[in-house]
N, C-alpha and C positions, 0 to 999 in steps of 0.2 A: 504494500500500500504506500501510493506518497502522499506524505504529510504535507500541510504546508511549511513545515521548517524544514524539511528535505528539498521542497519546492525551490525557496529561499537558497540554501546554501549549493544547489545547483547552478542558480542562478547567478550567485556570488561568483561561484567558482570559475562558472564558465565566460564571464565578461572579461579575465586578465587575457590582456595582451602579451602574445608570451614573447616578443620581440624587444619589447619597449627599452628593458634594461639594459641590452645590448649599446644604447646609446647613448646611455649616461658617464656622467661628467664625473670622475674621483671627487672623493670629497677634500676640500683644499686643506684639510687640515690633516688629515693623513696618507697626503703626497709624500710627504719626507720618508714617513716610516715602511710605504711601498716602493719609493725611492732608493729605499737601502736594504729592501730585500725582507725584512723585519715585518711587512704584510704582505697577502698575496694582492692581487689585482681586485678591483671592485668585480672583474664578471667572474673571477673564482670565489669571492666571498659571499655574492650573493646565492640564493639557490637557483637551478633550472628556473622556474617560476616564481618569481618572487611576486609579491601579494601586492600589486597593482590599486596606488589612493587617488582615485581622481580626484585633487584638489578644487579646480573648477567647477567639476559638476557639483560639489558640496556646497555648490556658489561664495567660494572661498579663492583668492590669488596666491598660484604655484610662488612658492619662495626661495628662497640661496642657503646655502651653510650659510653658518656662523655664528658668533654671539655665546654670549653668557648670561642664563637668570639668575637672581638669587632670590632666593625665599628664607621667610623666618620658620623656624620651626621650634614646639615648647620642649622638645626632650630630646634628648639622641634617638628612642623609639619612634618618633616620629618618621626615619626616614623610611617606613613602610608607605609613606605617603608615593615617592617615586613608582615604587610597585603599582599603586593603585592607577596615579597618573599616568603611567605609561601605558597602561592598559593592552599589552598582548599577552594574549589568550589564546589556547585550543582553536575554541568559539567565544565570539565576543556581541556585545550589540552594536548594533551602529547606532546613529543618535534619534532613530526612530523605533529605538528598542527591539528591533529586530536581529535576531541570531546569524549570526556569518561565520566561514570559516576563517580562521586568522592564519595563528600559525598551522592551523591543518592548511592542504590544499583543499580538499574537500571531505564530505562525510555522507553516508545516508545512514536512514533511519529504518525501521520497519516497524511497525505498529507499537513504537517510542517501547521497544524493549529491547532491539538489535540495532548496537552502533556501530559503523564499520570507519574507521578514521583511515586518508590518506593522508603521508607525511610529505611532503617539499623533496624532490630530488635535489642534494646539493643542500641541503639544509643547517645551518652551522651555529652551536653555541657560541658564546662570546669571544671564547679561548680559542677556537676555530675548528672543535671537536665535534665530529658530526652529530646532528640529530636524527635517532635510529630506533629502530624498536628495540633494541638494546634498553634504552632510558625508561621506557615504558613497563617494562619485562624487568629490567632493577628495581621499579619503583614497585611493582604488583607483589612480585615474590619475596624480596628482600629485605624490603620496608616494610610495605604494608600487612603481609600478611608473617611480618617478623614479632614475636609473642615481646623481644626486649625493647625493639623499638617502634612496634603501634600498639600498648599494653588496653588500650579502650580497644581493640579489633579493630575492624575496617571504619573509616566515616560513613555517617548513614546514608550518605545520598549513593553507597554502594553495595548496600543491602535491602533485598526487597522478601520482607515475609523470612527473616533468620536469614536467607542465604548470601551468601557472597556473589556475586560478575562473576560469570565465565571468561576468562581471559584466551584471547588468542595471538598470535603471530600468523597472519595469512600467506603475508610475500615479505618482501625487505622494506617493503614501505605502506605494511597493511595492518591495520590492526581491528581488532575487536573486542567489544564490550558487549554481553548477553544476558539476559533471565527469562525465568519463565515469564514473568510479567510484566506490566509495561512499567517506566519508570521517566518518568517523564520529567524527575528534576534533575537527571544527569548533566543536559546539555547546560540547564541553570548554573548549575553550580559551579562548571568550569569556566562558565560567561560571568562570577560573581567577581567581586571588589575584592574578596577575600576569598583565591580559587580554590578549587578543589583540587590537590595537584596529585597527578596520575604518573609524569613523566618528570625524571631526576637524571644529571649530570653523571651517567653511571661511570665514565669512563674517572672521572675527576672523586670522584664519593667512595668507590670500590677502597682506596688507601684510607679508609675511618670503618672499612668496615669487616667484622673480624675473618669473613667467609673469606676474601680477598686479600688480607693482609696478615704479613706475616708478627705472629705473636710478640716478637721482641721488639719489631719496628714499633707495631700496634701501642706497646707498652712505652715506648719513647715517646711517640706524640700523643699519647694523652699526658706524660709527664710537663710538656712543653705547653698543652693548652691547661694544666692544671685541673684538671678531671679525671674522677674516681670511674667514671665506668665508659666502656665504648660505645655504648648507646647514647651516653651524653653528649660523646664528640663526636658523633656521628649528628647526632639532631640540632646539636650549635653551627657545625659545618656546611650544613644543609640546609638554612633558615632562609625558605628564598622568599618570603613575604614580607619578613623584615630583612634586609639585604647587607647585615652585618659584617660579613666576610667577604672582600675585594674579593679572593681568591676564585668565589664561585661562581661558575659560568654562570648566564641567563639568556632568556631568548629579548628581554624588555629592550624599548629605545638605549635607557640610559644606563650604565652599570656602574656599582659605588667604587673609588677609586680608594678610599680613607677608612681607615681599621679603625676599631676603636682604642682607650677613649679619646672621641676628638670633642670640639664645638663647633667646628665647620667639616660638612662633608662635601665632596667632589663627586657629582655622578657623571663622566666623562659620557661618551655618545656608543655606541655598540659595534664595532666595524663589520658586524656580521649580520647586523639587522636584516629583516626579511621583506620590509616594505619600499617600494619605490613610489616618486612619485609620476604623473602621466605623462613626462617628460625625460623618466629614467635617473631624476636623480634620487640616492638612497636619500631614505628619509635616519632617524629626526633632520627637520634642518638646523637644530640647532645642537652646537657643540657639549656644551655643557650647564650642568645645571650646580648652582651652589647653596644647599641647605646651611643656615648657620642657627645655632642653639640658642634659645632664648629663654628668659622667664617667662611665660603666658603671658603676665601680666603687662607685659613690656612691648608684645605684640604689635598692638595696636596703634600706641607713641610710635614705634621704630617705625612700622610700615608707613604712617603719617609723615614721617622726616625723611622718608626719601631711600630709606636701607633695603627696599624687597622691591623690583621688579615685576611681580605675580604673587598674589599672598590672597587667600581666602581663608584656610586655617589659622585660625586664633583671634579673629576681625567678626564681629557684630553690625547688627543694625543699628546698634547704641553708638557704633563708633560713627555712622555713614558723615553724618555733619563734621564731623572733624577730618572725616579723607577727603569728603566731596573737597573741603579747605585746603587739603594739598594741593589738588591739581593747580592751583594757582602758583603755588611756588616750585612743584616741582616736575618735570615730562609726562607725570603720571594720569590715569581716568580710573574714575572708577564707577565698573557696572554693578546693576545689581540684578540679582539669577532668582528663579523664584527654586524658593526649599522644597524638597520632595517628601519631608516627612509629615506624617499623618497628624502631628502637633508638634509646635517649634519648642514649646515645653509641654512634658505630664507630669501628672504627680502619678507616683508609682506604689498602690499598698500592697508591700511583702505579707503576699497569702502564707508563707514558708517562716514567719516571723518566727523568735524563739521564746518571746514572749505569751503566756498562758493566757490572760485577758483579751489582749490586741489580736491574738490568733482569728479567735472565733469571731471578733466583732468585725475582722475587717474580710473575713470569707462571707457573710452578713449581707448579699447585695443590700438590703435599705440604707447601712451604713456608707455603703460606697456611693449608692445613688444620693443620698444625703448630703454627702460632701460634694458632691459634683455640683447639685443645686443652688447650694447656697455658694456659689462662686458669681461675682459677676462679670463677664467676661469682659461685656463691651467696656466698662471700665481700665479693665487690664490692656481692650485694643487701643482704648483711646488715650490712655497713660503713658503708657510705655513704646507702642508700635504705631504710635500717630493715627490710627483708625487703617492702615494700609493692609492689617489682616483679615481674616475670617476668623468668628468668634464658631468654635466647632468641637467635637466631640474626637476622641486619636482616632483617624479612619482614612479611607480613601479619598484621594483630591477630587475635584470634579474632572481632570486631566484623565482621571482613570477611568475606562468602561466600564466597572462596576460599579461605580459612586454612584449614590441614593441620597437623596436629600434627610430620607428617616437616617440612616446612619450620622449624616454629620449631627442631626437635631436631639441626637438621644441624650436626655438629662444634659442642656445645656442650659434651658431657662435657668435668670436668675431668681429662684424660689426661695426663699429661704422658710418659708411657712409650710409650705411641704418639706422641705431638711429636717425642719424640728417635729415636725411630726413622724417624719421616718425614725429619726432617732430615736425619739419616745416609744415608738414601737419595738425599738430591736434592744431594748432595756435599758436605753440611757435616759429615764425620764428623772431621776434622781440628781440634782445639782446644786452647788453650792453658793455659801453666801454671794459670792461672785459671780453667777451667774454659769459657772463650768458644772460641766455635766460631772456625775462620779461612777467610776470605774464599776463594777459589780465586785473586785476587791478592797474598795476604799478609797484608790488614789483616786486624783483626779482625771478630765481626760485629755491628757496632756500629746500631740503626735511630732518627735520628733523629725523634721523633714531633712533629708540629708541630702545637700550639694556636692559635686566633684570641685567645685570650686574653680571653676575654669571660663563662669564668665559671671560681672555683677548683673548680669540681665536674670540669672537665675533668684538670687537675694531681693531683687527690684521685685519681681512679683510676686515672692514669697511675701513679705512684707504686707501688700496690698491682703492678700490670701490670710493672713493672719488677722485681718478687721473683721474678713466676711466668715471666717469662722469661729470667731469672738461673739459673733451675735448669735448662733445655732450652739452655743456653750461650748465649745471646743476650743481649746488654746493651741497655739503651733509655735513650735519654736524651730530654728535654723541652724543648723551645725554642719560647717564647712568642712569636707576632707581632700582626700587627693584621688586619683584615680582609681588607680590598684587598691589602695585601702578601703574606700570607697566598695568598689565591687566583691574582694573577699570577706567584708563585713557584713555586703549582704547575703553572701551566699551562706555564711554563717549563721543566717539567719538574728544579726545583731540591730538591723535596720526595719523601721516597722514600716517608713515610709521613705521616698527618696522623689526628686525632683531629676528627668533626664529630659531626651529627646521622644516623643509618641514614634510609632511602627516607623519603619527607616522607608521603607517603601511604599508611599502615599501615593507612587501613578501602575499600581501592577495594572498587569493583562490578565486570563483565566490560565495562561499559559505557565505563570511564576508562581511558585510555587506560595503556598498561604502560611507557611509556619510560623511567620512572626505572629499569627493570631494566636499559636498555640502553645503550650510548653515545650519548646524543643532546645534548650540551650542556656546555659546555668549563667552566662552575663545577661538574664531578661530578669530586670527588677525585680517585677510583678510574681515572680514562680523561680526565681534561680533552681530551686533545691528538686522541683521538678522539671524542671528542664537539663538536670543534671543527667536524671534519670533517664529520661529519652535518650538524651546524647550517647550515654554508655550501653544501652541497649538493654537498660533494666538493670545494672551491676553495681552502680552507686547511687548517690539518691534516696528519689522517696517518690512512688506511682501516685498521682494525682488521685482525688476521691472526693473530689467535688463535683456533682455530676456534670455543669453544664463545663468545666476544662474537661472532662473525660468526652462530653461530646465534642468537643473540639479538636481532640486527639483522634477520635473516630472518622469525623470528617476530614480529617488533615490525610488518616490513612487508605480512605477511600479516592482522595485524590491524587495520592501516588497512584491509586494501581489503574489510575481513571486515564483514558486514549482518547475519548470522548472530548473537545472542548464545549457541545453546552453543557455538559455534565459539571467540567472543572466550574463553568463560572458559574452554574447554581450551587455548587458546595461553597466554592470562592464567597458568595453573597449569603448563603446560608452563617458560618463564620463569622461573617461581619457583623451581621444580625445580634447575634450570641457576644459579640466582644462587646459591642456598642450600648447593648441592652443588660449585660451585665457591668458595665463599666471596668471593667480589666483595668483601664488604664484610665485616670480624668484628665481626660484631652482641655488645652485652652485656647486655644487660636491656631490656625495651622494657614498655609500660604503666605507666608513671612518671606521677607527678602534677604537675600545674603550680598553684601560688598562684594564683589570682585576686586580689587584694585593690580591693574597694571599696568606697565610703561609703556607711554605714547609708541615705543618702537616698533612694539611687538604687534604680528599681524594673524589674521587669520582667528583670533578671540572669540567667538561669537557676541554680537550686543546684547541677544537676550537667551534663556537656554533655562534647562532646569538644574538644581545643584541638591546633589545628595549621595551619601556613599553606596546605597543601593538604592534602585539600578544602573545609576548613572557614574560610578565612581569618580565623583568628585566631575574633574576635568575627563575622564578618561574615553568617554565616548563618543566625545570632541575630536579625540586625535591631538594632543599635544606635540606629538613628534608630525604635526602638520604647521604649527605654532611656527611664528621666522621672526628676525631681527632686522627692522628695515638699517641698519649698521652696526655694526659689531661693538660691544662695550669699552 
């Protein structure tokens, strides 16, 4: 059967011009190093086929090598940001959300249960090591289905009903991925922000790892990277999503030049990149990109004075008035993108809390709808976001096919006289001189709200949120952390309540998979400790037993095994339904804009576009390595 993503990626595949490369122009920055032998030639570097970006037709102007960005970044961890921005993938989307093949040449599908990937003839890691089914076949056997180094078993997007993918090696450049049933978020998950990664640098990894290496050697380089076991230096070595080790090849535009610890990283260009543009020259056009390390906090000031060329991360709405104020002083503009997430903030109640009280009152829908109620939003759009939001419930944008007006609208009125009578109902009618309700243990009912602390836009509305639930007898207090702390606290179940971003993916199709509605993953505020569970395939954890997450799980599992799309998008809306009317998450305004700010130089930006880590990674569906410097820095 053809799919329409078979459709698609036929289509894809078959429009490159397989001549074009042959015409292109080295790239002028490493002439020298082909000059002296030390690279091969652009038409040995690139493959047979190299993945052809028509610039123009993306109604965008073909551009030149050169140049240097810099961006700010809040941590050395940050430079997983590259990863995401460079965006090659398997399959990727393009900026219509549609699935292509990248680094495949092509792929079909068969009733989304049989994947057959073609690789690139000529196809080359960064180090200039082929891309083989070798890489795929180290990653299958070696890794993944290695007990010391995948000790959770397979990821789930590679298990359907307990079992593993059938793995195959067809020809030298054919692979295969099978089950009995369909699975439909394979191709997702290799198209995501954060991929699924199937194929590993085996030629370059085989030396960290012990089948390959011999025992004395083995035992010398872990002495050297200071690590007790070789699983650990094998999976430090191998960290290709945070891109810590210069050493390791990649397929991405850009690769990191700078070990740690630094404060400025170098991600130099790739000489072995796989895209051209329709003129044959290799892409990125631009040389290099320069992360340098920052406080958060300091972000915003720096990018304002002129220090980042391209900067989105760490930059607010709050800031826009004060960059809009750069472009006066400096080459810079700055756009603004609209956010893809289903609320620009939620308040998130840890159902997994560890507290005996909070537990039950916050699995409670009337509690939850209660609090939602008595928020009032247009206050918070008109305070804080100039009125340029939607006042809305976490759910899908109107961008997306499934969006329903009942979903944004569910418990968003500002009610506070239905709040206190929800309340009263679920046993909080009891309150003190003050007007605060009292606990069913005596305390009062006090919820502490926990920040990552990574912008004051979070604190801004906190604040506001602390009047409107002073009046339903609720006190709220705010308690700032840091990330990491942040998240193992609540997995810990030490956080009753937490302030993040709502569902990340606010324009899906019925195609993408729905698991943000569900508990599938233990960094999801709202359920960490089940979403543990799912992730490890029942082994850690705690199984859900609230009925309507148990139906949530159910329909999540009925649209893995679903081939059908009106099926996926009645489950997809079904979901919605359930999350929206149970309040999972209280959403406050969502379609918020995000700064862009970049230098006047830089071409090919788009003016307007959507911005969010899924499904759009960030910049990444844009094509950055289509991004040029109308003059070099």
């Amino acid at each position: 059967m053809i799919t329409r993503r078979t459709a698609l990626a036929i289509l894809a595949s078959t429009a490159l011009p397989r001549v074009l490369f042959a015409a292109g122009k080295e790239v002028e920055a490493l002439a020298p190093l082909v000059a002296e032998g030390r690279l091969p030639p652009l038409s040995e570097r690139l493959p047979k086929t190299p993945r052809v970006i028509n610039v123009a037709a993306m109604g965008r102007q073909p551009g030149r090598h050169g140049g240097t960005v810099r961006s700010l970044i809040g941590s050395a961890k940050d430079i997983r940001l590259m990863t995401i921005y460079g965006y090659a993938r398997l399959v990727g989307y393009d900026e219509a959300l549609n699935l292509q093949p990248d680094v495949l040449e092509s792929y079909e599908t068969v009733e989304d249960r049989i994947f057959t990937f073609h690789l690139r003839e000529g196809h080359k890691w960064s180090d200039g090591t082929p891309l083989s089914t070798e890489d795929f076949r180290y990653c299958w056997e070696d890794v993944l289905l290695s007990e010391e180094l995948s000790p959770a078993g397979l990821p789930t997007a590679l298990v359907m009903d307990g079992e593993g993918a059938k793995f195959e090696i067809v020809d030298e450049r054919t692979l295969r991925y099978s089950w009995k049933t369909p699975n439909p978020d394979f191709l997702q998950k290799l198209a995501a922000p954060q991929p699924l990664v199937i194929a590993m640098p085996a030629a370059y990894l085989k030396q960290f790892h012990k089948k390959y290496q011999d025992e004395d050697k083995l035992k010398e380089i872990m002495k050297e990277q200071r690590v007790k076991k070789w699983s650990q230096l094998h999976m430090r070595m191998a960290r290709s999503y945070r891109p810590e080790n210069p050493d390791l090849p990649t397929l991405d535009p850009w690769r990191n030049t700078t070990p740690l610890p630094a404060e400025q990283f170098v991600f130099e260009r790739n000489p072995y990149f796989h895209r051209v543009d329709e003129n044959g020259l290799q892409l990125p056009y631009i040389d290099k990109f320069v992360l340098s390390v920052s406080s958060s906090s300091l972000i915003p000031a720096k990018t304002g004075t002129g220090e980042s060329d391209l900067q989105a991360a760490g930059i607010d709405f709050v800031d826009y008035t004060f960059l809009k104020d750069a472009e006066k002083r400096y080459p810079v503009k700055v756009k603004l993108w609209k956010k893809t997430t289903g609320s620009r903030l939620a308040l998130l109640p840890n159902l997994n809390c560890s507290d005996p009280v909070w537990r039950p009152l916050l699995r409670d829908v009337r509690v939850r709808r209660a609090l939602s109620l008595a928020i009032d939003r247009r206050e918070i759009n008109m305070a804080v976001f100039y009125g340029l939001t939607k006042e809305s419930a976490d759910t899908v944008l109107p961008d997306s096919p499934l969006y329903r007006p009942e979903f944004a609208n569910a418990w968003i009125a500002h009610d506070p006289e239905q709040a206190n009578a929800l309340l009263d109902q679920a046993g909080l009618a009891k309150r003190g001189s003050d007007g605060i309700r009292i606990l069913p243990d005596g305390r009062v009912a006090q919820i502490v709200v926990e920040t990552a602390g990574e912008s004051t836009l979070d604190t801004d509305v906190l604040q506001l949120i602390t009047d409107y639930w002073q009046k339903v007898g609720i006190s709220l207090f705010i308690r700032t952390s840091q990330r990491d702390t942040f998240r193992s606290r609540a997995v810990g179940g030490e956080i009753i309540m937490s302030i993040w971003f709502g569902i990340d993916n606010g324009v899906p199709t019925a195609d993408m998979n729905p698991g943000q509605l569900a508990p599938t993953a233990d960094d999801q505020l709202q359920w960490p400790v089940w979403g543990l569970n799912y992730l490890s395939h029942g082994e850690m954890g705690e199984a859900p037993d609230l009925p309507p997450v148990v139906d949530l799980l159910s329909l999540l599992k009925r649209w893995r095994h679903s081939a059908d799309d009106a099926e996926r998008a009645d489950i997809w809306r079904k979901m919605l339904s359930i999350y929206t009317d149970q309040v999972f998450s209280i959403g406050l305004v969502n379609a918020s804009l995000q700064p862009i700010l970049v230098s006047s130089k830089l071409r090919n930006m788009p003016e307007k576009a959507l911005y969010g880590f899924d499904p759009t990674s960030y910049f990444g569906v844009y094509k950055p390595d289509t991004f040029w410097l109308e003059q070099d820095n």
